[in-house]
C-alpha positions as CSV (number, residue, x, y, z in Angstrom):
1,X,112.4,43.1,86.7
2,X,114.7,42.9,83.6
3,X,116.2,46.2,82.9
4,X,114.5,45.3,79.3
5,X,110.8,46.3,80.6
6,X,111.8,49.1,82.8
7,X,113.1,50.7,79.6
8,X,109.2,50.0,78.4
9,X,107.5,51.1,81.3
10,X,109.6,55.1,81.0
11,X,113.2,54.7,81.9
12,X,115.2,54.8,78.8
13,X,119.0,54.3,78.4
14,X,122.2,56.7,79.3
15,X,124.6,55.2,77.1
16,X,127.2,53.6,79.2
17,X,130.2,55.5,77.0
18,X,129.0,59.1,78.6
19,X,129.5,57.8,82.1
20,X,132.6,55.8,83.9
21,X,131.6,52.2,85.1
22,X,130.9,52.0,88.4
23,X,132.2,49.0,90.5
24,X,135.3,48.9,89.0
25,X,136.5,51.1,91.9
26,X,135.0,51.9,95.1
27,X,132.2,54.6,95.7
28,X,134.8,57.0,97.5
29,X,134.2,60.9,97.5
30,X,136.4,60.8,94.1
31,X,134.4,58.2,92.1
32,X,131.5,60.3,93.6
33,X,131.9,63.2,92.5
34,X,133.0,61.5,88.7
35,X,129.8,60.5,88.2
36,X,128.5,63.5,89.4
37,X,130.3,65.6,87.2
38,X,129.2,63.1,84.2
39,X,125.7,63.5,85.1
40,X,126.1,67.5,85.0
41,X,127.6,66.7,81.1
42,X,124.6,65.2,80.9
43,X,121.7,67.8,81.7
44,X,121.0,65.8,84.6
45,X,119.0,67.8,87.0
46,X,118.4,64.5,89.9
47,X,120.0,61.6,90.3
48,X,118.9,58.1,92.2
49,X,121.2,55.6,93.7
50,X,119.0,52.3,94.7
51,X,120.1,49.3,95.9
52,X,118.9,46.6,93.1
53,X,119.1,49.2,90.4
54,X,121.2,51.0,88.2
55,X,121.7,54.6,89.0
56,X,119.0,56.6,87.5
57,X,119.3,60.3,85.7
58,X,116.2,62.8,85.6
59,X,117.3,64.2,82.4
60,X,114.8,66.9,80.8
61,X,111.9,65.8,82.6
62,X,112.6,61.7,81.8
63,X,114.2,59.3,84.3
64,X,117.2,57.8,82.3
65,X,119.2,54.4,83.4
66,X,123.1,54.1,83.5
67,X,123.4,51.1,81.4
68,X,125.7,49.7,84.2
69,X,125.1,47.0,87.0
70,X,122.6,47.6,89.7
71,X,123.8,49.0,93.0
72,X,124.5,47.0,96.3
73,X,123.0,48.1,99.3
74,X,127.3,48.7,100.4
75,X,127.3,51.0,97.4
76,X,124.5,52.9,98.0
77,X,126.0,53.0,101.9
78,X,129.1,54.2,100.6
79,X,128.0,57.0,98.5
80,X,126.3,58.0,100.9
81,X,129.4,58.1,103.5
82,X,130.8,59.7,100.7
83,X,129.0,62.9,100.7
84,X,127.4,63.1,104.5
85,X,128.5,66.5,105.8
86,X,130.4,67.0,108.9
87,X,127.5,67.2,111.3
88,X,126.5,63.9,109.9
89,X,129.7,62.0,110.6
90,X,128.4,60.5,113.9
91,X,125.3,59.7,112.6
92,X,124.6,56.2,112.8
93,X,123.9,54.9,109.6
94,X,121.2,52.6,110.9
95,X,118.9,54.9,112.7
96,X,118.5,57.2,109.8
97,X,114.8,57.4,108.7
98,X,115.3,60.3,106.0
99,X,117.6,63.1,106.3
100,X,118.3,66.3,104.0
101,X,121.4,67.5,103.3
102,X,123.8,69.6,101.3
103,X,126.9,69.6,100.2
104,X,129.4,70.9,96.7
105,X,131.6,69.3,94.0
106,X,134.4,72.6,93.3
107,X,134.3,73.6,90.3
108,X,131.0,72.0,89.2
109,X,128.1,72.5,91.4
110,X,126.0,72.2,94.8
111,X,124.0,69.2,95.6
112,X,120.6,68.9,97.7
113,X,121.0,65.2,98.9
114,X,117.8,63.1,101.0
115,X,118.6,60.0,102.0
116,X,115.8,57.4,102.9
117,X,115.6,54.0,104.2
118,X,113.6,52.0,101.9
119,X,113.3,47.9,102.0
120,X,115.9,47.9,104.7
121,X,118.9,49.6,103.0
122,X,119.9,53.2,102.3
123,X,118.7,55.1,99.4
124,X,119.4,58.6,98.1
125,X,117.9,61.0,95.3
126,X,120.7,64.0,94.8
127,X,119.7,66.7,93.0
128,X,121.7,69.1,91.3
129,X,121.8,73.3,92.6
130,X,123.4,75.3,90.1
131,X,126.3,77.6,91.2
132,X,125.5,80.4,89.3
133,X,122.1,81.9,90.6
134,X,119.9,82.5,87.6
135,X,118.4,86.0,86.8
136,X,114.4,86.3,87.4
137,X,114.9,86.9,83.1
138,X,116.5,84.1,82.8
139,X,113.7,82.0,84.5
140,X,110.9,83.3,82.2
141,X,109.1,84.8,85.0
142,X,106.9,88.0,84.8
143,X,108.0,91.5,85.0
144,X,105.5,91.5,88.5
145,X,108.0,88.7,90.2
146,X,110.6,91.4,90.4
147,X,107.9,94.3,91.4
148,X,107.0,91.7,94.4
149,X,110.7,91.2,95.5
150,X,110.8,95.2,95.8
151,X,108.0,94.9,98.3
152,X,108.9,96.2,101.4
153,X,106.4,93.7,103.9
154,X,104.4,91.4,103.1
155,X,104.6,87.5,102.6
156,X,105.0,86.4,99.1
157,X,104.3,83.1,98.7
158,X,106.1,80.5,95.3
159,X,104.2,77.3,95.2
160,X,104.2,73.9,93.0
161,X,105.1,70.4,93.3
162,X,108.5,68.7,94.1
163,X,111.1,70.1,91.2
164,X,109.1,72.8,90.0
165,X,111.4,75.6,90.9
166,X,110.2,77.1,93.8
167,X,113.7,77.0,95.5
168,X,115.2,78.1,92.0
169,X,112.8,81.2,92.1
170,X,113.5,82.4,95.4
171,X,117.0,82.6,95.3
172,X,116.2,84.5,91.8
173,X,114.5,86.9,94.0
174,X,117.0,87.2,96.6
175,X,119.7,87.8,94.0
176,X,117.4,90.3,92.5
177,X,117.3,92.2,96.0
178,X,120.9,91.8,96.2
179,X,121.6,94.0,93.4
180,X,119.1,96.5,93.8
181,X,118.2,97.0,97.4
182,X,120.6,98.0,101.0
183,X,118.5,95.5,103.0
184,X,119.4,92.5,105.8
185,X,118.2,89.3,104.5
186,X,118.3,86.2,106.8
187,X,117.7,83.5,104.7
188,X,116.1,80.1,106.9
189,X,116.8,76.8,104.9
190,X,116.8,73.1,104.8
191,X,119.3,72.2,103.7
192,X,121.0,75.7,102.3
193,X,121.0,75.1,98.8
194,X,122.5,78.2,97.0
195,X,125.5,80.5,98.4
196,X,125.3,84.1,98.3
197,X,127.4,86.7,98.5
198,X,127.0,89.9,99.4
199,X,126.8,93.1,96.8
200,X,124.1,95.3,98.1
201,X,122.7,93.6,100.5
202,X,123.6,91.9,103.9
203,X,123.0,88.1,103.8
204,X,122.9,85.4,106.7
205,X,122.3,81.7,105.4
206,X,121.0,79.4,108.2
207,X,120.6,75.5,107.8
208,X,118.4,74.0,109.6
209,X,120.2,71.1,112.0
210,X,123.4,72.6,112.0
211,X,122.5,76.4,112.6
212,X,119.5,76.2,114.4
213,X,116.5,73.2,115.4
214,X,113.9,74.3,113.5
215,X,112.4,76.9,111.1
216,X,110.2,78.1,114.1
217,X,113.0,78.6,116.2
218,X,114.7,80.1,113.4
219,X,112.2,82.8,112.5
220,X,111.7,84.0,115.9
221,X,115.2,84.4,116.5
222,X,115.0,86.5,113.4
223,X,112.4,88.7,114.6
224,X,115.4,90.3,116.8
225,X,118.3,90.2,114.0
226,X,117.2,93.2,112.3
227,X,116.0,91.9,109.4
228,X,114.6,93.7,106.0
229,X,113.5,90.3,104.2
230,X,113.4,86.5,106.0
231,X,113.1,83.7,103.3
232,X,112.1,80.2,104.8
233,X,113.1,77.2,103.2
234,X,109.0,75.8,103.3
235,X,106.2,76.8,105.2
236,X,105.9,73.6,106.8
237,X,103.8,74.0,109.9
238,X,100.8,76.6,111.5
239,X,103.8,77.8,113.6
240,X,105.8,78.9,111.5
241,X,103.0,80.6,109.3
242,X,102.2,82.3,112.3
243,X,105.4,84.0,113.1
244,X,105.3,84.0,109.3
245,X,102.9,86.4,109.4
246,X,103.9,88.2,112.4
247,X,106.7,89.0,110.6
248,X,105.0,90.7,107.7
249,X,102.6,92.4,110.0
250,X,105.7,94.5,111.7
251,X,107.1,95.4,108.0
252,X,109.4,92.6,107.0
253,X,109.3,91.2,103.6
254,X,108.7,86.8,104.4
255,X,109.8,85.1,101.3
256,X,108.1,81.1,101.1
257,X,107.2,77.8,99.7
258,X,104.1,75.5,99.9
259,X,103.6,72.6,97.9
260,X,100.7,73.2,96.5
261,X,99.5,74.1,92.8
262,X,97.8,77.0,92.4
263,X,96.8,80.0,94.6
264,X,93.6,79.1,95.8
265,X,94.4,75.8,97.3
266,X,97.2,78.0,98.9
267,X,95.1,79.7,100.9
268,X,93.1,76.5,102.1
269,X,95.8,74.9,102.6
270,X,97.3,77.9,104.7
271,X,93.8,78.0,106.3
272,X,93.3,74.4,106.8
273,X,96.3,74.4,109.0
274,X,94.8,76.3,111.8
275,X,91.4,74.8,114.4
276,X,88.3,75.5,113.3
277,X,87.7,78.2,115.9
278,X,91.1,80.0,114.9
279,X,90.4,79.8,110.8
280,X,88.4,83.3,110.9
281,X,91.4,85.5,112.4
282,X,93.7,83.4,110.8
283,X,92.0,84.5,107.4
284,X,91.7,88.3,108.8
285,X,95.5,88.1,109.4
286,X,96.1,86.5,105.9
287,X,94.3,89.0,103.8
288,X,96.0,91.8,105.2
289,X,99.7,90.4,105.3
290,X,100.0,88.2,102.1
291,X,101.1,90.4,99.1
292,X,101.1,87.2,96.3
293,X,100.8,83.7,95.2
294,X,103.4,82.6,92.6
295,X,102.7,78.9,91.2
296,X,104.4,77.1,88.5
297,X,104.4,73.8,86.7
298,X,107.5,72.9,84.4
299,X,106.5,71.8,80.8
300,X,108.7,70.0,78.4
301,X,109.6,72.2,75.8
302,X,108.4,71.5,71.7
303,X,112.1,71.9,71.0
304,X,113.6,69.2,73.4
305,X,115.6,71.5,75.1
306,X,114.4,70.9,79.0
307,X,111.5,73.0,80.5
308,X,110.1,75.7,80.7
309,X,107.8,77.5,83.4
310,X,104.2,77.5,83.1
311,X,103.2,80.5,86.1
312,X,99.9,81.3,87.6
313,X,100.2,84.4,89.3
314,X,97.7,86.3,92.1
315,X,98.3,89.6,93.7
316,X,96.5,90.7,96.7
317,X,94.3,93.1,95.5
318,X,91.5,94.1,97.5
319,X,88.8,92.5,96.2
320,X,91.1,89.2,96.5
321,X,91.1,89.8,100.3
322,X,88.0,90.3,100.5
323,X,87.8,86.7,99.2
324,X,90.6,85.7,101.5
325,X,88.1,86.7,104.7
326,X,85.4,85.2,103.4
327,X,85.5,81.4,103.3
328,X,82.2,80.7,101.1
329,X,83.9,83.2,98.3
330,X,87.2,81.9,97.5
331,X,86.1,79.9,94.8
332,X,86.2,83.2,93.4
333,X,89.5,83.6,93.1
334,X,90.4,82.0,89.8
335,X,88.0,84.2,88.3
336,X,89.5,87.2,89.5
337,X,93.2,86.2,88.8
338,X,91.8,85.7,84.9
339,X,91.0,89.7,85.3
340,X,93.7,90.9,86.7
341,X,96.1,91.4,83.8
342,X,96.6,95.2,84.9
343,X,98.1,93.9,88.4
344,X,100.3,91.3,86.7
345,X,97.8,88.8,87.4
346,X,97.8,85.4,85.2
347,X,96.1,82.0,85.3
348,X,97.7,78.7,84.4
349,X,95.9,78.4,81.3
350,X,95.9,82.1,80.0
351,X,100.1,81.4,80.4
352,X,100.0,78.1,78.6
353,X,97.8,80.2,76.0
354,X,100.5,82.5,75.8
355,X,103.7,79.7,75.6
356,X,101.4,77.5,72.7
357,X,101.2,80.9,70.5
358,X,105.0,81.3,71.1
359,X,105.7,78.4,70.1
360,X,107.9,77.3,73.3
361,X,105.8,74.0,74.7
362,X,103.1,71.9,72.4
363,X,99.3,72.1,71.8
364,X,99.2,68.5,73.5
365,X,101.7,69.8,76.5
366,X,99.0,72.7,77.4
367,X,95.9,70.5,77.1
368,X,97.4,68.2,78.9
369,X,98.6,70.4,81.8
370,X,95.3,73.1,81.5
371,X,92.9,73.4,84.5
372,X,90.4,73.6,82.0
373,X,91.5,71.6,79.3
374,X,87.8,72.4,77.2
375,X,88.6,76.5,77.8
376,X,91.8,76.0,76.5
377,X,91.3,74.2,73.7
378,X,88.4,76.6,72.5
379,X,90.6,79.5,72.8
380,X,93.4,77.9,70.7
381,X,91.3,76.9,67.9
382,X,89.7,80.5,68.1
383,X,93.0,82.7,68.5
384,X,90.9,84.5,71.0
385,X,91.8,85.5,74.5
386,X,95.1,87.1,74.1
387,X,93.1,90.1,72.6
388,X,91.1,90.4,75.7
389,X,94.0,90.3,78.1
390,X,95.9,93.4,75.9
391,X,92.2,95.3,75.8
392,X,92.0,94.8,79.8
393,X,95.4,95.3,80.4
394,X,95.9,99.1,78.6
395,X,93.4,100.3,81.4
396,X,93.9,100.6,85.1
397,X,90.5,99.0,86.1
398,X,88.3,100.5,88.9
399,X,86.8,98.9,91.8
400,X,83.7,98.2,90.1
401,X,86.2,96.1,87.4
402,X,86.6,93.9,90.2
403,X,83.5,93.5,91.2
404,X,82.5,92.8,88.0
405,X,85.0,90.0,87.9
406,X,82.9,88.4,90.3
407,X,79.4,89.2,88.7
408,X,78.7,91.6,85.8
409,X,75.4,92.8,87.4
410,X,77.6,94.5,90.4
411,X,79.2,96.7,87.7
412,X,75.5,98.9,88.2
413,X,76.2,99.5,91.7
414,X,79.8,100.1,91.5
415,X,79.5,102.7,89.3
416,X,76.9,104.4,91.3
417,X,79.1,105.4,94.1
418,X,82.0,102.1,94.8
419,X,84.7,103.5,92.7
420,X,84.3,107.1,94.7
421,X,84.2,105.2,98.1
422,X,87.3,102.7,97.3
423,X,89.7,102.7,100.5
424,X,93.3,103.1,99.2
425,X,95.4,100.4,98.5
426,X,97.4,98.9,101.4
């Protein structure tokens, strides 16, 4: 396809000037990390090298060509040879499927590499780990992110789709323990993306294929390592959830990802994992042992100036784990998350609400991203809502509040005797 109509159909041009040429000299770990460091000048935050195209850039959100000649399938085998750490260097080329990997350009950065067979050459998307570990400030995220990375048990959970920041956010939240907490954290990771060092806290970084086989293996082991917090790469399997939340049943703060978008498909997702006949103590287990859901979505910003979070947030209260147990009521949980100010609670669309009033991301970026795009657009053309959340928010709410989350008429009944009879928080 001529490069012409690929510009049409999204990718738009890197001006050749802001990057060196590339087959002028061979793709050796110098000419490598050139273009790596030229991409970092850039913004970029991925990079593609395809053989038949020309290396792309992810730059603020848009996929970018190098206005260069398209890659050989040699070139993209030699970048690749390039950068393959030293665990990889007997790996035959030809028997790789996909693979993750790591690896750092001194001075500039760390890289998160997967390479992929595709059309019978190799293929690799490299994306770009900042040295310096950004502040949870820094990241726009809630007051309530660093409350949960205080917790002392408990599983907290940050979901979202490829390149939202989930990784980003839990090393935010490890650095935040760092500084403020004497604990043991055993981090669990494929590959190990950032590198910390220790201030507060102890810290063990395991990679997954060079340190150990897997992240099961991996959290067992840590079960008897005397750990204060375990953070696993990805909660990839019913396994590992279930030592998971073994973990957080014998006081350990479990630190995750999922890919999924918001925190009720979390939880079926989490449930779906398990058989049938194992999904009802598998629920039991999760209400008591999660502590919070974190999702985000990155938005363009109206400025131009790369992305910015968009964060749903639900915290475990109880009514929310009463939900948990019960399968036909967790299509509650959105409603509840839109009550829960006082807990730190938030819904995607109350937070776009809150970022189109700021003026960081667009009326037509928060319609377009809302889970109720109708709600959304009501409340902005009202300028209600935000009033609400304040109201709710500058009163602790009883139990009977959260009932009434779920059905105003059950307000009656709490108040005739719930509130006295709430058991205390966990």
């Amino acid at each position: 396809m001529p490069f012409e109509r690929r510009v049409k159909r999204g990718y738009r041009p890197v001006d050749p000037g802001a990057m060196p040429e590339t087959t002028a000299r061979p793709f050796d770990r110098s000419r490598v990390e050139e273009i790596l460091r030229s991409a970092l000048s850039l913004g970029a935050s991925d990079l593609h090298f395809k053989a038949g195209e020309r290396i792309l850039l992810r730059i603020r959100g848009d996929l970018r060509a190098l206005d260069v000649p398209r890659l050989t399938p040699a070139q993209t085998q030699a970048v690749f040879d390039s950068i393959r750490p030293a665990r990889l260097a007997g790996v035959d080329v030809e028997s790789i499927h996909e693979i993750d990997f790591s690896f750092a350009v001194p001075g500039a950065a760390r890289f998160r590499a997967n390479a992929f067979r595709q059309r019978g050459s190799l293929a690799l998307v490299v994306r770009v780990i900042p040295i310096q570990i950004p502040d949870l400030q820094d990241l726009g995220l809630p007051e309530v992110v660093a409350d949960l990375a205080a917790e002392e048990r408990g599983i907290v959970l940050v979901t979202g789709a490829t390149g939202s920041g989930k990784s980003t956010t839990l090393a935010a939240m490890i650095k935040h323990i760092n500084r403020t907490r004497a604990a043991h954290v055993i981090t669990i990771e494929d590959p190990i993306e950032f590198l910390f060092l220790n201030e507060r806290s102890s810290i063990v970084q395991r990679e997954v294929g060079s340190d150990t086989g897997a992240f099961a293996d991996a959290l067992r082991a840590a079960l008897r390592q005397d750990p204060d917090v375990i953070m696993i790469g990805e909660m990839r399997d019913a396994e590992t959830m279930d030592i998971a939340i073994k973990a957080a049943e014998t006081g350990h703060l479990v630190l995750s990802t999922a890919h999924t978008t918001d925190a009720a498909k979390t939880i079926h997702r989490l449930v779906g994992a398990a058989s049938p006949s194992e999904q009802g103590m598998l629920r039991l287990r999760l209400s008591e042992a999660l502590r919070a859901v974190i999702s985000m979505r990155l938005l363009p910003r109206a400025d131009g100036q790369g992305l910015v979070p968009a964060i749903e947030v639900m915290v475990n209260t109880r009514i929310v784990q009463d939900c948990i147990r019960q399968a036909d009521r967790q299509g509650e949980i959105p409603e509840i998350i839109s009550k829960g100010a006082h807990y730190g609670m938030r819904t995607f669309d109350q937070d776009l609400l809150r970022l189109v009033r700021e003026g960081t991301i667009s009326r037509e970026v928060a319609l377009a991203a809302a889970t109720s795009p109708g709600d959304l657009d009501l409340q902005l053309r009202l300028g209600q809502g935000e009033e609400e959340q304040i109201e709710l928010a500058e009163r602790p709410p009883s139990y009977s509040d959260e009932l009434a989350a779920i059905d105003p008429a059950l307000r009656i009944e709490a108040i005739e005797g719930l509130d006295e009879a709430k058991p205390p928080a966990a």
